[in-house]
N, CA, C and O atoms as a DFTB+ gen file, in Angstrom:
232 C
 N C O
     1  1      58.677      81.278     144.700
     2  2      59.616      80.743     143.737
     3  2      60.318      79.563     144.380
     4  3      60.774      79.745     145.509
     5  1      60.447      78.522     143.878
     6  2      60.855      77.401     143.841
     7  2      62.034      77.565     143.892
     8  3      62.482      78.199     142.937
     9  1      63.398      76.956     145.319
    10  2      64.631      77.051     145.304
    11  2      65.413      76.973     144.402
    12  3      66.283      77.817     144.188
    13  1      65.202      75.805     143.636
    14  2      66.202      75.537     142.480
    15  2      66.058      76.016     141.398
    16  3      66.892      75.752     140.532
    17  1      64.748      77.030     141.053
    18  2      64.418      77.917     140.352
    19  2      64.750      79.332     140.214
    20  3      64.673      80.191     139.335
    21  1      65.202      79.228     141.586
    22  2      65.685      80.869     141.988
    23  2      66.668      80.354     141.219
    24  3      66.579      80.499     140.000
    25  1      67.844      79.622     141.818
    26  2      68.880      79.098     141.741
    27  2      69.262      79.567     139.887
    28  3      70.147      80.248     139.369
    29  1      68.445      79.028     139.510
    30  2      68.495      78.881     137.924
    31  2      68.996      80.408     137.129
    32  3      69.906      80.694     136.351
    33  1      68.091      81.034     137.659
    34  2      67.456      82.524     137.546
    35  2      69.154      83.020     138.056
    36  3      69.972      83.012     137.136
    37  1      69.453      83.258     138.860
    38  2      70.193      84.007     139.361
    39  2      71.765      83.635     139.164
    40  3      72.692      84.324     139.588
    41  1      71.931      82.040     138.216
    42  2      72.892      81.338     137.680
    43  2      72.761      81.550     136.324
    44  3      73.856      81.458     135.769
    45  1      71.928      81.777     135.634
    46  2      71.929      82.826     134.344
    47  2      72.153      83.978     134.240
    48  3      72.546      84.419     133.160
    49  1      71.947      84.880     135.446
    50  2      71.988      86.171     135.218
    51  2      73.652      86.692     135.850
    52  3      74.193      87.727     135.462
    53  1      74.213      85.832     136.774
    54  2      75.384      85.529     136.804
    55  2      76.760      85.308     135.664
    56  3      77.901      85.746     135.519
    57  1      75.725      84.235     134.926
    58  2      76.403      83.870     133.546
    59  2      76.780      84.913     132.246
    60  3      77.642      84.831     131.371
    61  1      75.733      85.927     132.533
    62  2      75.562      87.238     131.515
    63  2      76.324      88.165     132.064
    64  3      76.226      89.269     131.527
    65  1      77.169      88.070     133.100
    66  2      77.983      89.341     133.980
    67  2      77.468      90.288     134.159
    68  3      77.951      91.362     133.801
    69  1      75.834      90.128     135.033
    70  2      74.983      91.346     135.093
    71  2      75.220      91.335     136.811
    72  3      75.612      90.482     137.607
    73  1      74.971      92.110     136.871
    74  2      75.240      92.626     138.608
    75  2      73.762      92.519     139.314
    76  3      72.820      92.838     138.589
    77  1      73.461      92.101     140.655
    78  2      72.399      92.097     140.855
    79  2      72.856      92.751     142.785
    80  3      73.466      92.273     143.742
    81  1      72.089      94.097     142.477
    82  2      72.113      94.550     143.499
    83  2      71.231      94.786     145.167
    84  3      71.527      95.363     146.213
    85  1      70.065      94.000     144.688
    86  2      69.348      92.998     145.286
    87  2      68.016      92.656     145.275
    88  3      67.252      93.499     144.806
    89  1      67.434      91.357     145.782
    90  2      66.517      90.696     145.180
    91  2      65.053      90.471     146.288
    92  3      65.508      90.147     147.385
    93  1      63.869      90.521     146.332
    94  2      63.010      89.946     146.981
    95  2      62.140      88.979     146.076
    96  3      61.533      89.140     145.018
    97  1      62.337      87.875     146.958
    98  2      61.247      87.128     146.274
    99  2      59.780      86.872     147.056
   100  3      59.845      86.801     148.283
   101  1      58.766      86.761     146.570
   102  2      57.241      86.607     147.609
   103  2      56.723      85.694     146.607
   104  3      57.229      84.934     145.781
   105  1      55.701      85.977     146.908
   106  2      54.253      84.880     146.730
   107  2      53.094      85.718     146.258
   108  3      52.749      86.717     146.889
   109  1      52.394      85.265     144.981
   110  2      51.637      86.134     144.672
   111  2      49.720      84.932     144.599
   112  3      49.115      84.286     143.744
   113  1      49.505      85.353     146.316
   114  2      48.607      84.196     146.293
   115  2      47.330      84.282     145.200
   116  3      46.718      83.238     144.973
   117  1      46.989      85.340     144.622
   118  2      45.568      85.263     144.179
   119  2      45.983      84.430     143.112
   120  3      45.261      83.469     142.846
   121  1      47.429      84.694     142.183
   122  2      47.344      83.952     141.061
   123  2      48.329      82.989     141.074
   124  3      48.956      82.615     140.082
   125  1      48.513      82.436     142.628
   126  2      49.284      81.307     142.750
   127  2      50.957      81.311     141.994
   128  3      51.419      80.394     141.316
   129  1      51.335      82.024     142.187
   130  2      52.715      82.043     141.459
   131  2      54.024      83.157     142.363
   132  3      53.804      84.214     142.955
   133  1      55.216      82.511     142.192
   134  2      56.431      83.173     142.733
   135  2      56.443      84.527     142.270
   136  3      55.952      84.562     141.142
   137  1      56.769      85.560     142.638
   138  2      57.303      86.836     141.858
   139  2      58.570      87.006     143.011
   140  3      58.574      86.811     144.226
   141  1      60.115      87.664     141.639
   142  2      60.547      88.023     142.374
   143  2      61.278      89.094     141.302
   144  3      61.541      89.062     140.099
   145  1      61.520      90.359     142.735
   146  2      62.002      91.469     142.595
   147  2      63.201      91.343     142.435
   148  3      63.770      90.303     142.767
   149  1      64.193      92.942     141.592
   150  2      65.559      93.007     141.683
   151  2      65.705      93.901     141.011
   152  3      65.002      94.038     140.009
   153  1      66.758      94.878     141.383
   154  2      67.588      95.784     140.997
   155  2      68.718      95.034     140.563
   156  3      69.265      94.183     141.266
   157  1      69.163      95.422     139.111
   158  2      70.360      95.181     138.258
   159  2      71.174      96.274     137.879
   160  3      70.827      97.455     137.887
   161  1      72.507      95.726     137.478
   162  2      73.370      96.726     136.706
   163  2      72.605      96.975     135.406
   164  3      73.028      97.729     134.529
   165  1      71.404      96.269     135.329
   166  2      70.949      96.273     133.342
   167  2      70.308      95.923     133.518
   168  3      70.379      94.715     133.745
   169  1      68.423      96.905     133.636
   170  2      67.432      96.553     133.541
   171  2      67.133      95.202     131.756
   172  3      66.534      94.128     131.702
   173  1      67.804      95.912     130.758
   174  2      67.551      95.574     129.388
   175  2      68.458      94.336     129.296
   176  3      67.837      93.298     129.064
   177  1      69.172      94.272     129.366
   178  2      70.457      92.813     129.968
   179  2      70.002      92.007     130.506
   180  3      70.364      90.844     130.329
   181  1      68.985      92.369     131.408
   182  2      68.345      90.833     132.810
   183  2      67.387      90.546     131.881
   184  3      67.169      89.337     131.812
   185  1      66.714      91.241     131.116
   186  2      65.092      90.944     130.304
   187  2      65.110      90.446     129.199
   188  3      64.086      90.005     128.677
   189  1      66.491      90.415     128.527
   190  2      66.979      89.801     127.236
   191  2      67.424      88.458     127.408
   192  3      67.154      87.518     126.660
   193  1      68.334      88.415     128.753
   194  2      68.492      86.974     129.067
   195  2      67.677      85.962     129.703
   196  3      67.964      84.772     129.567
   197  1      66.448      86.430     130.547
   198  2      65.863      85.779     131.364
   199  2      64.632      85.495     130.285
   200  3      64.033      84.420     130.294
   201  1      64.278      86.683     129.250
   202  2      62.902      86.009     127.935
   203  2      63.890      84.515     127.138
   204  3      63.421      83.395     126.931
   205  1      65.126      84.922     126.870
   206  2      65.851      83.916     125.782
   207  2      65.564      83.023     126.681
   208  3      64.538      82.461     126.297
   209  1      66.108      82.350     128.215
   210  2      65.908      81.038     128.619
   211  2      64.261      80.901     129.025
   212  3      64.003      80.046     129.872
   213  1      63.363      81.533     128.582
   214  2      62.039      81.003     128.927
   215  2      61.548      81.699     130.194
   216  3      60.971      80.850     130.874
   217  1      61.538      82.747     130.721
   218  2      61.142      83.478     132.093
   219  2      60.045      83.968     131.826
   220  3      60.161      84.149     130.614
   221  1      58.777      84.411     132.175
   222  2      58.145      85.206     132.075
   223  2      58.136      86.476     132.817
   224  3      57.601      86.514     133.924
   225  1      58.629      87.417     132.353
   226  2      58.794      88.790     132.711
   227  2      57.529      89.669     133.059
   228  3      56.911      89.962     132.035
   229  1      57.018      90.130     134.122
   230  2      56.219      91.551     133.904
   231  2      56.788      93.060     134.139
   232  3      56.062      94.033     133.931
């Protein structure tokens, strides 16, 4: 994940007064893309705000 992307991510989920109790981010080489982990105060809260600004969730 791209710094200022985290950045983004974690300045939205900030913005929603969700608690984030902590995060790993890696590298997912086969399909070339950031993934990152996290425990929240609100599994359903982080997934509502992060689909509305455009995230792709798995």
């Amino acid at each position: 994940m791209c710094p200022w992307r985290s950045n983004e991510i974690l300045q939205a989920i900030t913005d929603s007064n969700i608690n984030i109790h902590y995060i790993y981010i890696s590298y997912d080489r086969e399909n070339a893309s950031p993934i990152a982990i996290m425990k929240t105060s609100g599994y359903a809260e982080v997934e509502s705000c992060l689909r509305s600004k455009g995230y792709r969730l798995l």
